[in-house]
N, C-alpha and C positions, 0 to 999 in steps of 0.2 A: 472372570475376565481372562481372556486366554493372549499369549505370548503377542498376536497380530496388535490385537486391540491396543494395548499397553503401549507397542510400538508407538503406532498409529497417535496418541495421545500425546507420548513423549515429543514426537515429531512437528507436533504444533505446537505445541509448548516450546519447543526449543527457536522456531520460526517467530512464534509472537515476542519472543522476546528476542533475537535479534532483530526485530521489526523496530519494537519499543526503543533498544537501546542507542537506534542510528538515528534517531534526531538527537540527543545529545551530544553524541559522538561524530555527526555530521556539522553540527553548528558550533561545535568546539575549533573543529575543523577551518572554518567560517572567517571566526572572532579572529584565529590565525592570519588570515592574507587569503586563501586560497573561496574563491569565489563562488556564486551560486552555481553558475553557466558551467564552471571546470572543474566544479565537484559531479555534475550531471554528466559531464562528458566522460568524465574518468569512468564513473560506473556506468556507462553504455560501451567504452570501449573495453572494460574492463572484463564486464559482463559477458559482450561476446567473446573474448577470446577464451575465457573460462570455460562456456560453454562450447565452444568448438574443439576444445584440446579436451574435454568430459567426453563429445561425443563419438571421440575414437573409438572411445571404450565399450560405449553403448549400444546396442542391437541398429544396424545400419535399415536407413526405413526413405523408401524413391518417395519425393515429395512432387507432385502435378505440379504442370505449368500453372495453372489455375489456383492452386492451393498455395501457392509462391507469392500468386498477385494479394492473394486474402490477408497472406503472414504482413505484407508490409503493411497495409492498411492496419491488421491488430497491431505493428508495432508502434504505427502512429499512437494510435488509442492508449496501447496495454504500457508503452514505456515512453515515448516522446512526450507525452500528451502531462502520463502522468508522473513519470520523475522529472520531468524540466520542472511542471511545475510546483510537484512537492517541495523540490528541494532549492529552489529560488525564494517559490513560498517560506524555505527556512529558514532562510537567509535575514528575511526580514521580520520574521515572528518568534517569538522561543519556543523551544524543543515541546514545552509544558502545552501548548497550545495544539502544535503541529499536531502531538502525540493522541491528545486526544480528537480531535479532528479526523483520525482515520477511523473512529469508530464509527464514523457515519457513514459507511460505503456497505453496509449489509439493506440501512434504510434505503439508498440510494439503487442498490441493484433491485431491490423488492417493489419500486415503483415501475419500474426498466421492464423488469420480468413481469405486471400487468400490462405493459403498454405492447411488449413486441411479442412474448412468450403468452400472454391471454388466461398468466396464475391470476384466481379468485382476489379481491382485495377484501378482505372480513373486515368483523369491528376491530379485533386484534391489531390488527394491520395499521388500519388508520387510527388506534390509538398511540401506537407503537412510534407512529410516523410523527404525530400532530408534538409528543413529547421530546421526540428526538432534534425538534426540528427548531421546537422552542431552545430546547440547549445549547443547537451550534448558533441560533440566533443571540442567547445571552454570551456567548462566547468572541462572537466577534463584536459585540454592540460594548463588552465591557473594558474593550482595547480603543474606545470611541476616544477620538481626540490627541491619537498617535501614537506613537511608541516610545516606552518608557523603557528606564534601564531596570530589566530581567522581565519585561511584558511583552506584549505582541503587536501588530501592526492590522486593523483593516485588510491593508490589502495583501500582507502575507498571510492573513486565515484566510479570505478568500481562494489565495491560489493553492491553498491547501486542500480546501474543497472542491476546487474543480479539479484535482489530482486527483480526489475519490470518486467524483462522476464519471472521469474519462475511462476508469479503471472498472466502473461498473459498466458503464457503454462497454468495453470489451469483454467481458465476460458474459456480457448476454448476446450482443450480438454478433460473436462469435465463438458461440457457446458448443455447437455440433465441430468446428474446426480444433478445438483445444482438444475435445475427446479422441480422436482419430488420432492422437500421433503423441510420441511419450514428450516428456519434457525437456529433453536434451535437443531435439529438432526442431521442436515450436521454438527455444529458446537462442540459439543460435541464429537463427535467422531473422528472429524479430528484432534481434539486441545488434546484429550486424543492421540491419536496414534501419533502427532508430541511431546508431552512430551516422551510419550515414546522413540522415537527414536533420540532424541535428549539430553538425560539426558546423557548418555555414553558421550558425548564428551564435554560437560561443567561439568561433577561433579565433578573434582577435581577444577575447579571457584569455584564451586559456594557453596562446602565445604570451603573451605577457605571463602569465605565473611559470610558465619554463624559466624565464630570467632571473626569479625570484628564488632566495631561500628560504626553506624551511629547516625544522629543526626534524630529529627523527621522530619525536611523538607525534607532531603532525601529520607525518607521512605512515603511523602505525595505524591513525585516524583514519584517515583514504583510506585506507588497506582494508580496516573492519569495514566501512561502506560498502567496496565493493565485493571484497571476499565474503562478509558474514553474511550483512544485509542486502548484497543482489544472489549470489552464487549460491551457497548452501540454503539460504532464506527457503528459496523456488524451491528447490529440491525439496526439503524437508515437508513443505506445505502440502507439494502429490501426493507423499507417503501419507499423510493424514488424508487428505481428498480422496484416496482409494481405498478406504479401511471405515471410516466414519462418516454418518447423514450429514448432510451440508448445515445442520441446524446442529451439529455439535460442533463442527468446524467455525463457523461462527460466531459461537462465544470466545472462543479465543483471542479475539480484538480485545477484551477485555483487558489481557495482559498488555500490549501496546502499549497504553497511557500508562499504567502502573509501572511500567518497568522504565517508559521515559520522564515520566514527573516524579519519580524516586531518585533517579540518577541526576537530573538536571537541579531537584534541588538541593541533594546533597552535595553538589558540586557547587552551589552558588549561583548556575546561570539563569535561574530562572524565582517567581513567588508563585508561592499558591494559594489565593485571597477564599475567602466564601465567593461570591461569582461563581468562581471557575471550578470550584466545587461544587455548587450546586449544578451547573451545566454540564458539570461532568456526570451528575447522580442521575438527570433527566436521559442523559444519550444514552448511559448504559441501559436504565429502565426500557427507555424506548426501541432498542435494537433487542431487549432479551423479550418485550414482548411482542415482537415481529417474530422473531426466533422461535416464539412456540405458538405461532399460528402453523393450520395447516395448508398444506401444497394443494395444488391443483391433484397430482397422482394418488394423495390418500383422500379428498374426497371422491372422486371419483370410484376409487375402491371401497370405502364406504357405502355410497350410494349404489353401486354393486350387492352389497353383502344386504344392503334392506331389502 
């Protein structure tokens, strides 16, 4: 395994689990005073400035008028769509839930990618799907009856989940627009135009939480959100996405839930009953046998080589 690959490895590992550790660290945040709406906002504004003052540095790349109108549209999808509603989502559900809830966004783009992209759906596939699908359903059916203290909410799993849909709708369907252009351009512009279009509906939050104090731990919390878990997160995720097959980069959701339901319950905020164990054994199952089905591009070369 040569110096690239290792890279490459490290680089998702290092992203899943900043991934993993920001719903803890975001709903710690939370329990504090500082709100769903103005934790969202922080990390859209925060996210672009971060990327904008990166892309001084970065190889300068002219973006079409045309390709300008597509960025805001993905940024609706890739960041409005799906950190409003993640992280509102976390607001009202635990870390333990959230966390594993993004492991369904590999089943969720693999249905996407038959419908718009015309990849094969095998028996892999739909076994893959049918188990995954069972677990986020024991996941939110076992929160049945409201929320409890260190449990989840109905309707914050749900908006957990439609945080991974929207985020799989962007990845497929603007799947040729992400390859064109590095991730300092894509990203600046998408996290500029989801601030924009997201500030109208948090700013009377997130007025109000200006008036308020916090203490500095709170504000070290914000800080890992936006800095760890939006800023270097991205970054680290293309170094893997351009080094390793998208079926290795995929497992790495795995770490997510581990590294949120480890932190979340050694901190107390959260339980972790059989249920939610067992729907966690079925998602993983289910996403790693998706994961080793094949593409459309290797049968195709297959059916070549007979």
């Amino acid at each position: 395994m040569n110096v690239k690959v290792i890279r490459a490895h490290l680089a998702l590992l290092g992203a899943a689990s900043m991934w993993g550790l920001m719903s803890p660290m975001g709903k710690a945040a939370m329990e504090a005073g500082i709100t769903g709406l103005s934790l969202a906002t922080m990390r859209m504004i925060g996210g672009a400035v971060c990327f904008w003052i990166a892309s001084l540095f970065a190889p300068k790349e002219k973006v079409s008028s045309h390709d300008l109108m597509l960025l805001f549209f993905a940024g609706l999808l890739g960041i409005v769509c799906n950190q409003g509603c993640f992280t509102f989502g976390l607001s009202l559900t635990s870390p333990i839930d959230a966390s594993i809830v993004t492991t369904t966004m590999p089943i969720v783009t693999m249905i996407l990618a038959a419908l718009f992209l015309k990849e094969p759906v095998t028996p892999k596939k739909v076994i893959g799907i049918f188990l995954g699908s069972i677990g986020a359903l024991m996941l939110i059916l076992s929160n049945q009856g409201g929320s409890v203290d260190g449990g989840g909410s109905i309707l914050g799993d749900a908006l957990c989940i439609t945080a991974q849909v929207s985020f799989a709708c962007y990845l497929t369907i603007f799947k040729k627009l992400i390859s064109r252009y590095n991730v300092f351009t894509l990203m600046k512009w998408m996290f500029t135009y989801a601030a924009i279009c997201f500030i109208p509906f948090s700013y009377r939050d997130f007025s109000a939480m200006t008036t308020m104090s916090f203490s500095a731990t709170v504000w070290m919390e914000v800080g890992y959100v936006v800095l760890f878990g939006t800023f270097f997160a991205y970054i680290l995720m293309l170094v893997g996405q351009k080094t390793l097959r998208p079926t290795v980069v995929s497992m790495y959701n795995y770490i997510q839930p581990i590294v949120g339901t480890t932190v979340s319950v050694f901190l107390g905020m959260g339980v972790f009953g059989w249920t939610k164990a067992l729907a966690a054994v079925l998602i993983f199952v289910g996403v790693y046998v998706v994961t080793q089905s094949k593409s459309r591009a290797q049968m195709l070369v297959e059916g070549e080589k007979e």
